[in-house]
C-alpha positions as CSV (number, residue, x, y, z in Angstrom):
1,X,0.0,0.0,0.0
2,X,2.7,2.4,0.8
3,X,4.3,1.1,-2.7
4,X,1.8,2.5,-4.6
5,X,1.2,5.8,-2.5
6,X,5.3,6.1,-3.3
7,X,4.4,5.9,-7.2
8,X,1.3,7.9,-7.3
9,X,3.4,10.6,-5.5
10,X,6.2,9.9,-8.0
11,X,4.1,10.8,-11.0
12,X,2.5,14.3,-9.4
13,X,6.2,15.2,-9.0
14,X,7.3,17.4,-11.6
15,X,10.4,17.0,-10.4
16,X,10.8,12.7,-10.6
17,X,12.5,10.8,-13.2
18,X,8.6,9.1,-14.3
19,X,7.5,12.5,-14.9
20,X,10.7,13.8,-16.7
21,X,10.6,10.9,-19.0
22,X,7.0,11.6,-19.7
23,X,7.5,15.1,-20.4
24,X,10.6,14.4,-22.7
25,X,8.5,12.4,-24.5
26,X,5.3,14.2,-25.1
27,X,7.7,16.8,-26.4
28,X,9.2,14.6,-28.7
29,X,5.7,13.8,-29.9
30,X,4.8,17.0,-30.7
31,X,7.7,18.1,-32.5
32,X,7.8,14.7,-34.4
33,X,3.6,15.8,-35.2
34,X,5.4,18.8,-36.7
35,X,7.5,17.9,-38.5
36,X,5.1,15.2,-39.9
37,X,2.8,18.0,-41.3
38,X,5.9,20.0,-43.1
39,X,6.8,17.1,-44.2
40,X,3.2,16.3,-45.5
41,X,3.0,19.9,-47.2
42,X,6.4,19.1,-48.7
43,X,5.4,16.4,-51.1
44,X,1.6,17.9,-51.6
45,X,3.9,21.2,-53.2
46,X,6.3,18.1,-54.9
47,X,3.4,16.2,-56.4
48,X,0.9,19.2,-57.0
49,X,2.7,21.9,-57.4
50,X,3.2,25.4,-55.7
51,X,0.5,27.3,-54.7
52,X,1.1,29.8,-57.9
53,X,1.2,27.1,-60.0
54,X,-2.2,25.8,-58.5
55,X,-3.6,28.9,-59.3
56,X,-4.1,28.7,-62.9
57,X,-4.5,24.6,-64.2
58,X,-7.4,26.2,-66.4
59,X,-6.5,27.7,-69.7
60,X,-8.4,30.2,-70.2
61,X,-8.4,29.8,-74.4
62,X,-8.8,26.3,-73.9
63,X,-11.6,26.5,-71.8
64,X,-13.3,29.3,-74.5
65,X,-13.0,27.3,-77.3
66,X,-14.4,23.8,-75.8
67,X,-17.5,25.2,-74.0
68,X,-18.4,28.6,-75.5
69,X,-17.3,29.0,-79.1
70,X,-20.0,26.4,-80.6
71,X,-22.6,29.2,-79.8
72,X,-20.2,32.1,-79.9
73,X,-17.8,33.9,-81.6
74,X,-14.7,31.5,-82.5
75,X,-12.2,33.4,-79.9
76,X,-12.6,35.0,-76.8
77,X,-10.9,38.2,-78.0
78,X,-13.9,38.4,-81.0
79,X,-16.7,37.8,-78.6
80,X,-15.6,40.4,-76.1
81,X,-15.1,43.4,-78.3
82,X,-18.4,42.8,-80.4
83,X,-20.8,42.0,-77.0
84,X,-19.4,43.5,-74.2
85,X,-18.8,46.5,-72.6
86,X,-18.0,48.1,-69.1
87,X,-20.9,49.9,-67.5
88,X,-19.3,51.6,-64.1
89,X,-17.7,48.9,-62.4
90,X,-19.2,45.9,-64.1
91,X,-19.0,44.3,-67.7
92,X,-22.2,43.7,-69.0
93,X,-23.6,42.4,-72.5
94,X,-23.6,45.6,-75.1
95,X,-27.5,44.1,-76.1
96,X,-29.0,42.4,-72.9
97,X,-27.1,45.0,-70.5
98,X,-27.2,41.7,-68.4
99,X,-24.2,41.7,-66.0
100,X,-21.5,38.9,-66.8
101,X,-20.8,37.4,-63.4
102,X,-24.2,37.2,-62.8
103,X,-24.7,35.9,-65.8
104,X,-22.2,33.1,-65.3
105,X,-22.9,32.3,-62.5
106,X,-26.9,31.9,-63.4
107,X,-26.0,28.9,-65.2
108,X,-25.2,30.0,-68.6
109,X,-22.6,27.7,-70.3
110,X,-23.0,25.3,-67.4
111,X,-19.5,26.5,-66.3
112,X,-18.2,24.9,-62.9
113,X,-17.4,27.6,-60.2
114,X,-13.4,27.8,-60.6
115,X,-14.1,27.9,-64.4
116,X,-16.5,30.8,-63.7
117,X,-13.9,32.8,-62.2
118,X,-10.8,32.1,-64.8
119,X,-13.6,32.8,-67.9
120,X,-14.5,36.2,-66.1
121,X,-10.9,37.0,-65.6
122,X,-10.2,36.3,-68.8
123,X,-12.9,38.3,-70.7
124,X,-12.1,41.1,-67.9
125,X,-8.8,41.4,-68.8
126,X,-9.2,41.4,-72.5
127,X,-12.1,43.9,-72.2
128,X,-9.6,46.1,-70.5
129,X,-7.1,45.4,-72.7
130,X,-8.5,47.4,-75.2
131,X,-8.7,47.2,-79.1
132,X,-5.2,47.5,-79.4
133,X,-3.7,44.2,-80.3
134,X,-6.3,43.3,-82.5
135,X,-6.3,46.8,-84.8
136,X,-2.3,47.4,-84.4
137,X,-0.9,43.5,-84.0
138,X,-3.0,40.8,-85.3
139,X,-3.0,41.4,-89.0
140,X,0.7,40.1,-89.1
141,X,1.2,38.3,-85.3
142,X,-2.4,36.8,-85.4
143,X,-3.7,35.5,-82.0
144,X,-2.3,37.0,-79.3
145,X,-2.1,33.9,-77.2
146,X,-0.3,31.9,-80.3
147,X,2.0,34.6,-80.5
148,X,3.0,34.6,-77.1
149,X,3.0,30.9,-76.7
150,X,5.2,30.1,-79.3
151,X,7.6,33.4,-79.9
152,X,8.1,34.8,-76.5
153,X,9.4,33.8,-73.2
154,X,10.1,35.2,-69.7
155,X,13.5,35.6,-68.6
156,X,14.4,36.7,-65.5
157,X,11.1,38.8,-65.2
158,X,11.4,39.9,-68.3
159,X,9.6,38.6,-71.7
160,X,11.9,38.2,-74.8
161,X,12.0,36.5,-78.1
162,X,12.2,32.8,-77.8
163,X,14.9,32.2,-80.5
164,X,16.5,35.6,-80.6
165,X,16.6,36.7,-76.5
166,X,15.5,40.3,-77.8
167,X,13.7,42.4,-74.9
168,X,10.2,42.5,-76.6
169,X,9.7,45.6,-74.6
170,X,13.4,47.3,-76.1
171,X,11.7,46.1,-79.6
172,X,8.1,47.2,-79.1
173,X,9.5,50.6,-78.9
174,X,10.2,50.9,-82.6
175,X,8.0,48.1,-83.8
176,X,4.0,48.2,-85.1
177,X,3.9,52.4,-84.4
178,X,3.3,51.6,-80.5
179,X,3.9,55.0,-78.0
180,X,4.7,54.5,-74.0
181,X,1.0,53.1,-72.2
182,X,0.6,51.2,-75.8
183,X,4.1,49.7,-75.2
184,X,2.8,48.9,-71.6
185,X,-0.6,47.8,-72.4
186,X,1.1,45.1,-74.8
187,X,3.4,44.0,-72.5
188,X,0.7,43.1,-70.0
189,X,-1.2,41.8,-72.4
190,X,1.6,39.2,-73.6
191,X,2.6,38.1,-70.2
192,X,-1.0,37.3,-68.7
193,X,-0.7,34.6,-72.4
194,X,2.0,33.4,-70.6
195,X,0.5,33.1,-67.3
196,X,-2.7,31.5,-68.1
197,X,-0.7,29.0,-70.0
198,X,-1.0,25.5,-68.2
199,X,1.7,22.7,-67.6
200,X,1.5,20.4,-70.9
């Protein structure tokens, strides 16, 4: 009886070798449940990717072409500057005056919710793109996005020619009549086709 009073005490004591050994290891638990998770985030970012790269495994063009193009214009680029328009701080349809998120989101081309937000990025950005690439660009580069995809390249932050390592901004400045914000807006406009590009 006195036995097992001596061992009940032993383990209250902060201070005995039962309790230090405990302590030790629930320490060594937790750090090992540590390093378990990093370890588990490690080879999600291996396998997966990195959380830029899971950003965009949608390409915008692609995703166009399959599910809107059989009922609208061939390219995204078309059917943005023929039907819509900003109106304050929304885009809505030039004819319907309908807004597009809404729009989207109501159903129309039975788009899943991530493909929602990467179509209405992607008509966004080309509706504030402007005109420009299509009236100064396309009649000798075509498509924007083939363009980009197959002639340019970022290096070091920086987008140049694929086979020649020109700086496409250095060239835009005497090439197709472009001045300064045109330059910019070009540039922009190049490296978002690089950006939406997914992993083959």
């Amino acid at each position: 009886m006195t036995a097992d009073i001596n061992k009940a005490s032993d383990r209250k004591d902060p201070n005995s070798p039962q309790a230090l050994v405990w302590n030790v290891l629930v320490r060594i638990g937790h750090w090992l449940l540590v390093l378990l998770f990093f370890v588990s985030c490690l080879l999600v970012f291996m396998f997966i990717g990195s959380p830029a790269t899971l950003a965009q495994t949608i390409d915008p063009h692609e995703l166009y072409e399959q599910r809107c193009s059989g009922c609208h214009a061939p390219h995204a680029g078309e059917y943005v500057h023929d039907n819509l328009k900003r109106l304050g701080d929304k885009i809505v349809g030039r004819d319907t005056g309908m807004e597009l998120r809404s729009f989207l989101t109501g159903g129309h081309g039975k788009l899943a919710p991530g493909e929602i937000d990467v179509m209405f990025a992607h008509l966004a950005s080309i509706l504030e793109g402007g005109a420009l690439f299509r009236e100064r660009c396309l009649i000798c580069h075509g498509r924007a996005v083939a363009l980009a995809r197959s002639q340019i390249i970022l290096r070091d932050g920086r987008l140049v020619g694929r086979y020649t390592g020109r700086d496409i901004g250095t060239f835009l400045e005497n090439h197709g009549r472009l001045k300064g914000v045109q330059i910019a807006t070009v540039i922009q406009m190049l490296e978002r086709q690089l950006a939406t590009q997914t992993a083959d």
